[in-house]
HTML snippet that shows the backbone in 3Dmol.js (N, CA, C, O; Angstrom):
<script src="https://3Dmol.org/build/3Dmol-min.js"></script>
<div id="view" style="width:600px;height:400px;position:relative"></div>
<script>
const pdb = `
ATOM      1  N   UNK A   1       0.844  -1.183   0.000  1.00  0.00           N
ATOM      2  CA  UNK A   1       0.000   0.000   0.000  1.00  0.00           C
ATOM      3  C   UNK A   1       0.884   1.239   0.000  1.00  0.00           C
ATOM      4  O   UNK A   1       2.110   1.168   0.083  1.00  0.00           O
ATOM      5  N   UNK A   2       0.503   1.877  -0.054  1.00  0.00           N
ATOM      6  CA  UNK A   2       1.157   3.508  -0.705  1.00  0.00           C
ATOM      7  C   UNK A   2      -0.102   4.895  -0.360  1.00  0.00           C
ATOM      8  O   UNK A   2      -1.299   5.005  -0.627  1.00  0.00           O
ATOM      9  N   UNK A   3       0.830   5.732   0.302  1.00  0.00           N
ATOM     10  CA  UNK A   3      -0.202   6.642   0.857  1.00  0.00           C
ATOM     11  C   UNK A   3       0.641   8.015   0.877  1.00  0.00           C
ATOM     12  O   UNK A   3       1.869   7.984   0.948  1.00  0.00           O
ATOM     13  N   UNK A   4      -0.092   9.238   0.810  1.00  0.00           N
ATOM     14  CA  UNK A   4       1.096  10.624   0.931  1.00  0.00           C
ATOM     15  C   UNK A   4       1.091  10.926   2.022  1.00  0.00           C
ATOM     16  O   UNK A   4       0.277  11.452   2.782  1.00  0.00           O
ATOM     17  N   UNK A   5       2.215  10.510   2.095  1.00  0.00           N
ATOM     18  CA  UNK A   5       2.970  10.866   3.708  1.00  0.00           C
ATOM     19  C   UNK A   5       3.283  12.249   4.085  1.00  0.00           C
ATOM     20  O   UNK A   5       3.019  12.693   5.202  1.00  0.00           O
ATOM     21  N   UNK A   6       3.789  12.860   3.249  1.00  0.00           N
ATOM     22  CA  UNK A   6       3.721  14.860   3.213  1.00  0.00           C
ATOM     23  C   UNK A   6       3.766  15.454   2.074  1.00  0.00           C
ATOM     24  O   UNK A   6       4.352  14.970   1.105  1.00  0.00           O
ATOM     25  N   UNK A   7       3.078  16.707   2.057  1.00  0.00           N
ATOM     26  CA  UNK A   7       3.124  17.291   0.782  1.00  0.00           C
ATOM     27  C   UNK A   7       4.336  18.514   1.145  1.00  0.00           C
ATOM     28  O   UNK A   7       4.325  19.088   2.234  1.00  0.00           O
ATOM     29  N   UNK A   8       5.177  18.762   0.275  1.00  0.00           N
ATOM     30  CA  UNK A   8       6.312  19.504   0.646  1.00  0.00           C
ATOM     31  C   UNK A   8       6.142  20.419  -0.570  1.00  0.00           C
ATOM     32  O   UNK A   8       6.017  20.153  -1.766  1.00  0.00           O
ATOM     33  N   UNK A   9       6.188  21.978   0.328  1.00  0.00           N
ATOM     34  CA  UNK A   9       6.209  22.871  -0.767  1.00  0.00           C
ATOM     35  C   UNK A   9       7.418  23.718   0.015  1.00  0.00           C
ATOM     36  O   UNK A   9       7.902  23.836   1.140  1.00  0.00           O
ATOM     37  N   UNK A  10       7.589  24.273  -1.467  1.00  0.00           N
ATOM     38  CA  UNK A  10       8.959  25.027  -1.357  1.00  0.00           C
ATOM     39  C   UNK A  10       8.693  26.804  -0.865  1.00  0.00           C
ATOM     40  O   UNK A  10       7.752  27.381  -1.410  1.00  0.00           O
ATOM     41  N   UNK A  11       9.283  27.338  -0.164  1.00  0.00           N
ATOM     42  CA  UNK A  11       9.257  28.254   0.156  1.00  0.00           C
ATOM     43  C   UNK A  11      10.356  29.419   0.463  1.00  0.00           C
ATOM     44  O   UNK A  11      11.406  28.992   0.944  1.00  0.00           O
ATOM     45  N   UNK A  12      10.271  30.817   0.260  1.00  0.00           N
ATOM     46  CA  UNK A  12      11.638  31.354   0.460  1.00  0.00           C
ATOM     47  C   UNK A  12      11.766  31.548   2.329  1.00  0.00           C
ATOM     48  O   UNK A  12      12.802  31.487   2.991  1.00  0.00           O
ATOM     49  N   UNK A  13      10.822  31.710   2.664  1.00  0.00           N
ATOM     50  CA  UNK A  13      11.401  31.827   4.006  1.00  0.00           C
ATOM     51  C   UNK A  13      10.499  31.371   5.151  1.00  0.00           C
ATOM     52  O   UNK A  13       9.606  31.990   5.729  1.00  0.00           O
ATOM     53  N   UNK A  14      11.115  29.707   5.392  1.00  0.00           N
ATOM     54  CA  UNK A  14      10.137  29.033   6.078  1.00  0.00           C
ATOM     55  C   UNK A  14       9.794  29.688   7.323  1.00  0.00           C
ATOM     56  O   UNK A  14       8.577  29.656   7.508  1.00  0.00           O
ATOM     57  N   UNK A  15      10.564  30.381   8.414  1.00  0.00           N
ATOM     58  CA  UNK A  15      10.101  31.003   9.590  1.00  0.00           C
ATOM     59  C   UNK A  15       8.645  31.768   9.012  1.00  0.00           C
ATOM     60  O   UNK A  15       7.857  31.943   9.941  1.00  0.00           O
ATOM     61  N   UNK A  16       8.364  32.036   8.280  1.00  0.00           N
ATOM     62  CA  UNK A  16       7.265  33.111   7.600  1.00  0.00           C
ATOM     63  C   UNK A  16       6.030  31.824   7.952  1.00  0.00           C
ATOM     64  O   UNK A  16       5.070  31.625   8.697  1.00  0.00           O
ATOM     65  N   UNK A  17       6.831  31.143   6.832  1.00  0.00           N
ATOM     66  CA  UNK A  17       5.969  29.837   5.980  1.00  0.00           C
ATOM     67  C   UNK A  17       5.268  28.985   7.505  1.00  0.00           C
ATOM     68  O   UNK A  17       4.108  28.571   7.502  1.00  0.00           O
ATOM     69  N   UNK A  18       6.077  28.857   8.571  1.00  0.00           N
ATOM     70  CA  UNK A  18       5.647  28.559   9.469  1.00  0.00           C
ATOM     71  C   UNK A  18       4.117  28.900  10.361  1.00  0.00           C
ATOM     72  O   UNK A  18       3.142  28.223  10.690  1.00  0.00           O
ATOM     73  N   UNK A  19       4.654  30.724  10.566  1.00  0.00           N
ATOM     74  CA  UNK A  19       3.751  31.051  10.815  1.00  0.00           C
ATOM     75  C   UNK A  19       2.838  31.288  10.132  1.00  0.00           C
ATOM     76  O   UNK A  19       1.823  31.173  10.819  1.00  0.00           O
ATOM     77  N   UNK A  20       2.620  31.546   9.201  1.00  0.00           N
ATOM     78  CA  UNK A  20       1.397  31.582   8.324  1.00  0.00           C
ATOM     79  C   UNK A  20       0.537  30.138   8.207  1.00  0.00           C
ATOM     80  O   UNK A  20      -0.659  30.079   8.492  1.00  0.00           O
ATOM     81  N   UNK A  21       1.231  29.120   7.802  1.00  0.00           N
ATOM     82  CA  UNK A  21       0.373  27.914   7.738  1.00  0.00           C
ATOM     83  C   UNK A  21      -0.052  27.052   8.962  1.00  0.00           C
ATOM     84  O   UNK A  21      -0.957  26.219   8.907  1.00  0.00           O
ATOM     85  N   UNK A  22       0.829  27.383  10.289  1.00  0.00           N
ATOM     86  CA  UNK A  22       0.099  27.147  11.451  1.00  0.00           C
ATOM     87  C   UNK A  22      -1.055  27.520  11.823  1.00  0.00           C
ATOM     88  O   UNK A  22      -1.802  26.711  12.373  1.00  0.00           O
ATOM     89  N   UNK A  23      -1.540  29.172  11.539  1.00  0.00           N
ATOM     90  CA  UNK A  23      -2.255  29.551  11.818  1.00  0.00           C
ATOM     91  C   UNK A  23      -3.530  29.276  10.553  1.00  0.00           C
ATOM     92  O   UNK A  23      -4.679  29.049  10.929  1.00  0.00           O
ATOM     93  N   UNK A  24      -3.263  29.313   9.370  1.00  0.00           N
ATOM     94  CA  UNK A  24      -4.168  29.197   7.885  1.00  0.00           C
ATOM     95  C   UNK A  24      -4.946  27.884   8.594  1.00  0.00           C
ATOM     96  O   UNK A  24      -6.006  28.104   9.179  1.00  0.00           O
ATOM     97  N   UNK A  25      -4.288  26.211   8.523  1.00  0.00           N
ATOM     98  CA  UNK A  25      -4.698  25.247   8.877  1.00  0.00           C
ATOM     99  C   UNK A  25      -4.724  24.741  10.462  1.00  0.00           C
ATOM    100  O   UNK A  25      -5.023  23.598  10.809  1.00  0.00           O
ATOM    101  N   UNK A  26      -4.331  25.883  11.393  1.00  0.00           N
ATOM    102  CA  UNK A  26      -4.362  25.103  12.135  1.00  0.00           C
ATOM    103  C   UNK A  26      -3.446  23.733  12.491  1.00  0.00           C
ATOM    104  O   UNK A  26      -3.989  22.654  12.728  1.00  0.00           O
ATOM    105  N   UNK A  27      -2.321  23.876  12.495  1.00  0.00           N
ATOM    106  CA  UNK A  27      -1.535  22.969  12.513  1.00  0.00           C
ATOM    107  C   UNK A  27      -0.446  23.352  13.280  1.00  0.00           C
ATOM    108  O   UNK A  27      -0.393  24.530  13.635  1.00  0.00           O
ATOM    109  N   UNK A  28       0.520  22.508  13.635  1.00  0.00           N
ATOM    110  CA  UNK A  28       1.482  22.838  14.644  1.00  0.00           C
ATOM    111  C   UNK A  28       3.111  21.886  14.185  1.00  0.00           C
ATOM    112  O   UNK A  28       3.359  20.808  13.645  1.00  0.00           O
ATOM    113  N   UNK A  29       3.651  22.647  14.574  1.00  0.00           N
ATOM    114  CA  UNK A  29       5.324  22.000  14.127  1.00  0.00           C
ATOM    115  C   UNK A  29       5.454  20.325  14.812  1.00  0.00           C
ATOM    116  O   UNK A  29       5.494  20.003  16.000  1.00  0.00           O
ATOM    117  N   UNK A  30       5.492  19.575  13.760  1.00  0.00           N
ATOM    118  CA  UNK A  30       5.990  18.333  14.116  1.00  0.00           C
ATOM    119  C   UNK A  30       7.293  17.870  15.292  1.00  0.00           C
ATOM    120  O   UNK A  30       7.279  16.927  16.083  1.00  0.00           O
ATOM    121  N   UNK A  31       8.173  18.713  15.107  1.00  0.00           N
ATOM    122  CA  UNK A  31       9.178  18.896  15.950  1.00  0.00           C
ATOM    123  C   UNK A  31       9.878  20.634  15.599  1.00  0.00           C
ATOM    124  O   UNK A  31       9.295  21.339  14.775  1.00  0.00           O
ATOM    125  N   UNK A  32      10.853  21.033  16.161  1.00  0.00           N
ATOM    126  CA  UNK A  32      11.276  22.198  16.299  1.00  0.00           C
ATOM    127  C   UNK A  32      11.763  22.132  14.641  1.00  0.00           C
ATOM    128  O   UNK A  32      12.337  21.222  14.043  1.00  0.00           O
ATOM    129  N   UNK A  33      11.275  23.533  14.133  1.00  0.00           N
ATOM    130  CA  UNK A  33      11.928  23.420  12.923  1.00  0.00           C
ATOM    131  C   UNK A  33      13.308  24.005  12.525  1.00  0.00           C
ATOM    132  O   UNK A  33      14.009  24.653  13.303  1.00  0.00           O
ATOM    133  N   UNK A  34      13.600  23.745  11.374  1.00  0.00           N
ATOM    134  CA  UNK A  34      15.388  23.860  11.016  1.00  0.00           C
ATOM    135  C   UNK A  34      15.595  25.304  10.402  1.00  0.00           C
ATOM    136  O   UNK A  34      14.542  25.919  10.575  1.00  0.00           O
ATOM    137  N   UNK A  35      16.257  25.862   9.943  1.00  0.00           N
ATOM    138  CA  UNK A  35      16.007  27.082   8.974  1.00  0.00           C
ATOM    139  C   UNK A  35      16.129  26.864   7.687  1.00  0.00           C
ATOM    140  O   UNK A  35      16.860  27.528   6.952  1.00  0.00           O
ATOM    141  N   UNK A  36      15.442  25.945   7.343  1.00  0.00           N
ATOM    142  CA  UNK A  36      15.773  25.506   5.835  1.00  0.00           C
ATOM    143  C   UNK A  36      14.354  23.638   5.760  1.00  0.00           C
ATOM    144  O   UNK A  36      14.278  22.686   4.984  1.00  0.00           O
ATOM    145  N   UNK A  37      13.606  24.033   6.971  1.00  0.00           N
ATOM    146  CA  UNK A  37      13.064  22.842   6.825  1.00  0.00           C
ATOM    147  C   UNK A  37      12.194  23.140   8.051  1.00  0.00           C
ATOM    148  O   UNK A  37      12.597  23.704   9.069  1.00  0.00           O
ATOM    149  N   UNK A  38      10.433  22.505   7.738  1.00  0.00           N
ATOM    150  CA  UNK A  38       9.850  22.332   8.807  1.00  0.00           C
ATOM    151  C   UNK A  38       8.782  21.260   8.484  1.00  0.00           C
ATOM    152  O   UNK A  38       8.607  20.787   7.361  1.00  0.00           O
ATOM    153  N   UNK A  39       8.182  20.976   9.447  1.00  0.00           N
ATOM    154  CA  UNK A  39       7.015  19.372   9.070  1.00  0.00           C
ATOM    155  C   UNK A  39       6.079  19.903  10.060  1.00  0.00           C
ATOM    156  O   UNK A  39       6.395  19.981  11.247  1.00  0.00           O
ATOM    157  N   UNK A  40       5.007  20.249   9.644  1.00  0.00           N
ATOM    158  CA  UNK A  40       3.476  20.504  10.370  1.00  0.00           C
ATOM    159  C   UNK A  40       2.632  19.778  10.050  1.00  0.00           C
ATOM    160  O   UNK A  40       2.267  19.519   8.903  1.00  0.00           O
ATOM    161  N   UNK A  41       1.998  19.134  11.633  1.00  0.00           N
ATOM    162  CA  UNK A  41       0.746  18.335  11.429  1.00  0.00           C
ATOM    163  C   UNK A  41      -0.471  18.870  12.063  1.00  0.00           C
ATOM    164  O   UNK A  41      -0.418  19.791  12.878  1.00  0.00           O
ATOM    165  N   UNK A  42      -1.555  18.308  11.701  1.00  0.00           N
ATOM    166  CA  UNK A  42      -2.912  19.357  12.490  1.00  0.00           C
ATOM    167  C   UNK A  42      -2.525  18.705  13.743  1.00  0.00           C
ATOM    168  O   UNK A  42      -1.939  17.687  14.110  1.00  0.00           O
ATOM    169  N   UNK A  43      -3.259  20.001  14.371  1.00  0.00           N
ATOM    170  CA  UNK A  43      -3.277  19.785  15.875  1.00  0.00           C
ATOM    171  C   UNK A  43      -3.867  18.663  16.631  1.00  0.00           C
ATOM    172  O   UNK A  43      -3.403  18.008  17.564  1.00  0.00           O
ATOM    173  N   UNK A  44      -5.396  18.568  15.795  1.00  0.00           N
ATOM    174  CA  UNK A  44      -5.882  17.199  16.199  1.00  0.00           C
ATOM    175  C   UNK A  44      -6.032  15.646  16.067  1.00  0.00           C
ATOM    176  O   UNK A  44      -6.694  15.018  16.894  1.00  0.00           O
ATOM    177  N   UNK A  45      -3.799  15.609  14.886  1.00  0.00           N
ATOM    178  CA  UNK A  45      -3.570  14.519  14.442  1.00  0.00           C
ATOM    179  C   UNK A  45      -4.300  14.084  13.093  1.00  0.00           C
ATOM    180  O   UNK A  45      -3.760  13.156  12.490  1.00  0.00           O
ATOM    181  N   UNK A  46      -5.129  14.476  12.697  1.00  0.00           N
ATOM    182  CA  UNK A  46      -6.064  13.820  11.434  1.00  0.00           C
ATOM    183  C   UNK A  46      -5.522  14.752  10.483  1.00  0.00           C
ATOM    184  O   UNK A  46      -5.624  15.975  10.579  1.00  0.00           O
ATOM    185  N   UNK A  47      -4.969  14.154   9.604  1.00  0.00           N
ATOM    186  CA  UNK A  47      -4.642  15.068   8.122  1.00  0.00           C
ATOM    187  C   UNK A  47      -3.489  14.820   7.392  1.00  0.00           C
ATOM    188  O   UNK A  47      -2.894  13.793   7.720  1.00  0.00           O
ATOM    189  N   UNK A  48      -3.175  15.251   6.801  1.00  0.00           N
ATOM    190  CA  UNK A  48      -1.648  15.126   5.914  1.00  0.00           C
ATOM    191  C   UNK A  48      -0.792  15.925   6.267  1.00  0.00           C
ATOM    192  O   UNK A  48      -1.201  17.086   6.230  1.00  0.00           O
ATOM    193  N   UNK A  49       0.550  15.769   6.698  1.00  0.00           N
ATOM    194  CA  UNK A  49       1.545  16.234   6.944  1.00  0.00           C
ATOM    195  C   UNK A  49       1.956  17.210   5.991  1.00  0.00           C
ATOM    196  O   UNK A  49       2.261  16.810   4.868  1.00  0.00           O
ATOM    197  N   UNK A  50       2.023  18.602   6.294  1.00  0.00           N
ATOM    198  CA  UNK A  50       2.906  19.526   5.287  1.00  0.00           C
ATOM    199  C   UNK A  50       4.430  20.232   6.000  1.00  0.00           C
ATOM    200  O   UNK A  50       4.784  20.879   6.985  1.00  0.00           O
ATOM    201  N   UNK A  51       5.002  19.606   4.759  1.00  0.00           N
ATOM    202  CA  UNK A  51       6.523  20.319   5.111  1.00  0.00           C
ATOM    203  C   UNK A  51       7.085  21.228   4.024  1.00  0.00           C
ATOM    204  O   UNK A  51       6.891  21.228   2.808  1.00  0.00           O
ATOM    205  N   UNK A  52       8.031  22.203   5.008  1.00  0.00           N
ATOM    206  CA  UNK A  52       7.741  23.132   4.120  1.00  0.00           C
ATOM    207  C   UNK A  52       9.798  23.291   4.121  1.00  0.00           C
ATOM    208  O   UNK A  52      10.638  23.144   5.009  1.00  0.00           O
ATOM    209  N   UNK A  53       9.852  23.534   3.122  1.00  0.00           N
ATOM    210  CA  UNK A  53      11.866  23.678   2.571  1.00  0.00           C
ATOM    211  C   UNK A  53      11.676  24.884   1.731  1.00  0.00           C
ATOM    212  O   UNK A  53      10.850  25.320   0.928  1.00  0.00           O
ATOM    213  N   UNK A  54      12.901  25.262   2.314  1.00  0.00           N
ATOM    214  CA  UNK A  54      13.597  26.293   2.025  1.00  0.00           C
ATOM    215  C   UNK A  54      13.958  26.311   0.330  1.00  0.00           C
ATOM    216  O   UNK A  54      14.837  25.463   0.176  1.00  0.00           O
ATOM    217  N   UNK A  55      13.620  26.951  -1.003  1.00  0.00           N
ATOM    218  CA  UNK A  55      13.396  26.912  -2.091  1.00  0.00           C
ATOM    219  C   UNK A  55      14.871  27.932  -2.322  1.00  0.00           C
ATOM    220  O   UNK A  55      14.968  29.150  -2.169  1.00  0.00           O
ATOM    221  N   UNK A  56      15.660  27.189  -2.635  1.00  0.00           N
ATOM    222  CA  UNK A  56      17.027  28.076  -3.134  1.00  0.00           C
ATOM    223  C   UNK A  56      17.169  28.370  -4.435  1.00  0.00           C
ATOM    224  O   UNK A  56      18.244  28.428  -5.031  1.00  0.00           O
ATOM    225  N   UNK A  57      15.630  28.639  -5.086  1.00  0.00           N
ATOM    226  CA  UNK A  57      15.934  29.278  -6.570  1.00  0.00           C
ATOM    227  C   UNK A  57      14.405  29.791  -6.946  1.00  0.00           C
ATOM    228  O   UNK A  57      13.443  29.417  -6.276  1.00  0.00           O
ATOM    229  N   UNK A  58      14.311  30.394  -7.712  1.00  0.00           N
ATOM    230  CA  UNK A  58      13.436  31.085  -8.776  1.00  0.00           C
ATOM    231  C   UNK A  58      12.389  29.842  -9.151  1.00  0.00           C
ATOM    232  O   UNK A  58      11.167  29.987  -9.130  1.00  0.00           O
ATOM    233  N   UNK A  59      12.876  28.945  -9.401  1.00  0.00           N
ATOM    234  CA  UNK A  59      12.496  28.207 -11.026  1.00  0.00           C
ATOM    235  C   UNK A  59      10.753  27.020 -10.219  1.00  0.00           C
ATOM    236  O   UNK A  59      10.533  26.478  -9.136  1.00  0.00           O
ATOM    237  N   UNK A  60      10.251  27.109 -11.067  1.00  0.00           N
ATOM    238  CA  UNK A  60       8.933  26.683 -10.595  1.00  0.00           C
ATOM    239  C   UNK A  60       9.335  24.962 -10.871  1.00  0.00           C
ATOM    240  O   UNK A  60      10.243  24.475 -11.545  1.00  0.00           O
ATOM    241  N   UNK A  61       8.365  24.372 -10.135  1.00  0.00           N
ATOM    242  CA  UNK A  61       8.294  22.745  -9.337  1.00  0.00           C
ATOM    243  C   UNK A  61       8.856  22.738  -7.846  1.00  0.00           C
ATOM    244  O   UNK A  61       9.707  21.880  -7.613  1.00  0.00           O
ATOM    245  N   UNK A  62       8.569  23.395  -7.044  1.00  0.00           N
ATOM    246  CA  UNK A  62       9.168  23.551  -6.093  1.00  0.00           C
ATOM    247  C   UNK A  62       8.437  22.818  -5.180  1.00  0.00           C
ATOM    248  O   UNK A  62       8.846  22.536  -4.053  1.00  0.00           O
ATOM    249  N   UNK A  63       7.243  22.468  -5.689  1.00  0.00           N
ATOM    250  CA  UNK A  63       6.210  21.395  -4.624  1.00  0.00           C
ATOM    251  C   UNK A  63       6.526  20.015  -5.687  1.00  0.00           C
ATOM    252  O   UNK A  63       6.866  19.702  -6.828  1.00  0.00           O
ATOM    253  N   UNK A  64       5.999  19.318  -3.918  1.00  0.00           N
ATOM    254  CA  UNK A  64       6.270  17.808  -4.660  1.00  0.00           C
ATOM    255  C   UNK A  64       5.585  16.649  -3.397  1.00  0.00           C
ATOM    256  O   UNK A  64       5.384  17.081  -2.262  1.00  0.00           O
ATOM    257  N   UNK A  65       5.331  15.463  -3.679  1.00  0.00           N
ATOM    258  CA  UNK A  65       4.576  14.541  -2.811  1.00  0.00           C
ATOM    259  C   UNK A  65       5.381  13.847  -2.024  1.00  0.00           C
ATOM    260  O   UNK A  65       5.876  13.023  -2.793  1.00  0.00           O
ATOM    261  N   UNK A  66       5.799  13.676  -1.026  1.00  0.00           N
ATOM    262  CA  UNK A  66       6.426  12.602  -0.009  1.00  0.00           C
ATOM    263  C   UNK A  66       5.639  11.314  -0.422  1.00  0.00           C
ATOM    264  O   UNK A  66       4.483  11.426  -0.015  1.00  0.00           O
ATOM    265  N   UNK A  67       5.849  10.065  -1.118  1.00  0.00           N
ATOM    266  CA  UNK A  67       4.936   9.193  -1.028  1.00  0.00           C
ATOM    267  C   UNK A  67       5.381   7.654  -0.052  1.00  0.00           C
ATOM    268  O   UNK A  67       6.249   6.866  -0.427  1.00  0.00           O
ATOM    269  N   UNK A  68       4.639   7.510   1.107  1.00  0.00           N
ATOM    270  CA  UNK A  68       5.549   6.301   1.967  1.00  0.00           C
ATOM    271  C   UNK A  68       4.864   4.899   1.084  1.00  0.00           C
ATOM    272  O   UNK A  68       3.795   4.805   0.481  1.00  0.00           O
ATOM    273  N   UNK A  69       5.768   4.077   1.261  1.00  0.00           N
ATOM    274  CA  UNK A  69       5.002   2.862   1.252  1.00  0.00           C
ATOM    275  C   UNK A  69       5.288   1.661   1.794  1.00  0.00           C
ATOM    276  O   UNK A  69       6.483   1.574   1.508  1.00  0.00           O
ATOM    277  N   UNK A  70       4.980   0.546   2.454  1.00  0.00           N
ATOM    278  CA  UNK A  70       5.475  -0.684   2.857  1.00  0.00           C
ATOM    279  C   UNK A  70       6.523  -1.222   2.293  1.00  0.00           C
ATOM    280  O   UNK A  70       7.519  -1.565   2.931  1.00  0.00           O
ATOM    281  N   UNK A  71       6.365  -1.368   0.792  1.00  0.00           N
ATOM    282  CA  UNK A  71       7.114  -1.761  -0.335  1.00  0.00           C
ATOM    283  C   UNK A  71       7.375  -0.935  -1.331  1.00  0.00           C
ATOM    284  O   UNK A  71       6.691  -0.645  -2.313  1.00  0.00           O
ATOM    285  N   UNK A  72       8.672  -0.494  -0.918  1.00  0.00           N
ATOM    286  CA  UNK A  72       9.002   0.573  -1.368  1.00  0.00           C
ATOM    287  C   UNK A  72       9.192  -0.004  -3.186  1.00  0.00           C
ATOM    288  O   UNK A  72       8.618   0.397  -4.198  1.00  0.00           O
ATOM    289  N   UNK A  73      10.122  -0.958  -3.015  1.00  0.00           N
ATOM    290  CA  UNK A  73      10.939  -1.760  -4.321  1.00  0.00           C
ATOM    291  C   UNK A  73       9.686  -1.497  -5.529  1.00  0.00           C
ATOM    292  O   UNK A  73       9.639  -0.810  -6.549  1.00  0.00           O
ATOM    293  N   UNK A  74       8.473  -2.659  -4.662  1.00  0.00           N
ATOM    294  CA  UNK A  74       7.341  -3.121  -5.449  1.00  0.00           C
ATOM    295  C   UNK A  74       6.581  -1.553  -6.018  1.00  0.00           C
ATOM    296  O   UNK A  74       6.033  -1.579  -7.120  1.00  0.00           O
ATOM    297  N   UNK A  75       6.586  -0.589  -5.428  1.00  0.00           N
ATOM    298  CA  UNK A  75       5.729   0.726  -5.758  1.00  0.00           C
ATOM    299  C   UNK A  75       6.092   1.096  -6.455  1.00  0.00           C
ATOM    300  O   UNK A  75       5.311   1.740  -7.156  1.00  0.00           O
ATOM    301  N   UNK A  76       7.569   1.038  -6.903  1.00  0.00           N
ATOM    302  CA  UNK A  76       8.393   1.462  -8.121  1.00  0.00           C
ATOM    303  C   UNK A  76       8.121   1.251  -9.059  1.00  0.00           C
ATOM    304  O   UNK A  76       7.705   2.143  -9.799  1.00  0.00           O
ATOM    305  N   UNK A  77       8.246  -0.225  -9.521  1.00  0.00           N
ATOM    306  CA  UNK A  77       7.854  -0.857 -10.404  1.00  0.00           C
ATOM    307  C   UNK A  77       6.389  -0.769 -10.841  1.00  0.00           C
ATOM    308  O   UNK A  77       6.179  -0.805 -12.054  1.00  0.00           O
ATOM    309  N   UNK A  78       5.239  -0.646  -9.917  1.00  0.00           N
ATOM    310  CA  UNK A  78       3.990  -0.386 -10.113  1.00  0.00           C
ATOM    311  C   UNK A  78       3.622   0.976 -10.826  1.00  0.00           C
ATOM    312  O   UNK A  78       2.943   1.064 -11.850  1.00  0.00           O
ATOM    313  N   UNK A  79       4.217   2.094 -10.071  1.00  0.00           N
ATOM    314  CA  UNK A  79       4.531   3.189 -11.058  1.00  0.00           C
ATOM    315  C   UNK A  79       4.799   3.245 -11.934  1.00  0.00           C
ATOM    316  O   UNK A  79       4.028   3.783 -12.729  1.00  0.00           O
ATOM    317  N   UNK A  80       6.342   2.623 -12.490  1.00  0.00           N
ATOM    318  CA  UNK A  80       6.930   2.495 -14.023  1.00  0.00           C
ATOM    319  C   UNK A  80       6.033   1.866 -14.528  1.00  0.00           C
ATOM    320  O   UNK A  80       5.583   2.404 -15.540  1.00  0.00           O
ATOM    321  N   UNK A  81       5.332   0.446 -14.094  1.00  0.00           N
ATOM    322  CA  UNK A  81       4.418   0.135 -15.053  1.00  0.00           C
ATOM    323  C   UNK A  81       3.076   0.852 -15.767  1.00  0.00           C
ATOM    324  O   UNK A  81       2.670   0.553 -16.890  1.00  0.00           O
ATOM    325  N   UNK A  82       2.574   1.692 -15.035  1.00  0.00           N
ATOM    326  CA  UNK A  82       1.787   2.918 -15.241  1.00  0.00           C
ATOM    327  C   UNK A  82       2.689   3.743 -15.761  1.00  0.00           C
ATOM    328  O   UNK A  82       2.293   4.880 -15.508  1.00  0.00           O
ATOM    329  N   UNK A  83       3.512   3.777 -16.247  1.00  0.00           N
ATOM    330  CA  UNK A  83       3.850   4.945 -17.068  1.00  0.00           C
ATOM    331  C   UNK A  83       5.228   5.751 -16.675  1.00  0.00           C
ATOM    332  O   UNK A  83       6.002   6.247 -17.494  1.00  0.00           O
ATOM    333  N   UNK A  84       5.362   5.774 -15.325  1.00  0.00           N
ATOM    334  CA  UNK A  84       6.157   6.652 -14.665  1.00  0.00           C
ATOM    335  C   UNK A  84       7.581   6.731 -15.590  1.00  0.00           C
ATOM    336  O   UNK A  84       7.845   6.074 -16.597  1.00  0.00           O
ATOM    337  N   UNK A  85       8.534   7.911 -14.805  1.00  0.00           N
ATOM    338  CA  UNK A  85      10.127   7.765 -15.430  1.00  0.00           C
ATOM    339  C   UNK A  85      10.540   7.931 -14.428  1.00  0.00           C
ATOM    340  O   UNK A  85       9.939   8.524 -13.532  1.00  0.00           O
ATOM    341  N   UNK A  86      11.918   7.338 -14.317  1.00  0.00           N
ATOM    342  CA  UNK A  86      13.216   7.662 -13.555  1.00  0.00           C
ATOM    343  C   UNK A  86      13.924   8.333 -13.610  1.00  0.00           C
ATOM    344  O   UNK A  86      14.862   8.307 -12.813  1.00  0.00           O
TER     345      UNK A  86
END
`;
const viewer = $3Dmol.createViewer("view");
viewer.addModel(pdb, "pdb");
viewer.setStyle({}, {cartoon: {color: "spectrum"}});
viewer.zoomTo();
viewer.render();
</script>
């Protein structure tokens, strides 16, 4: 099984990014954050993890999916077979 473990968007200045999306969703720092990295979950545990990194450029794709899975190997391959690239 395979599930999104965090959605990570890029940001220029996570101390900002912090406070703003704590307060937007209601959510609270997973652990103390880094200056270049933070992981917020809702307060009341139910939801998807957003982490937020420090974006050291201009150029757009700066968000992207954390995806966990049991089987990591096998998800790969399930992907590529759908289409995916490496």
């Amino acid at each position: 099984m395979i599930s999104i473990g965090s959605i990570v968007w890029g940001v220029q200045d996570v101390d900002s990014a912090v406070a703003f999306w704590t307060r937007a969703l209601d959510y609270v720092p997973k652990r103390e954050p880094d200056v270049d990295w933070a992981s917020l979950v809702p307060r009341d545990g139910d939801g998807v993890q957003l982490s937020l990194k420090l974006a050291t450029s201009e150029a757009p794709h700066r968000h992207h999916l954390d995806l966990f899975a049991d089987a990591q190997d096998a998800e790969v391959e399930r992907f590529l077979a759908l289409g995916a690239t490496r």
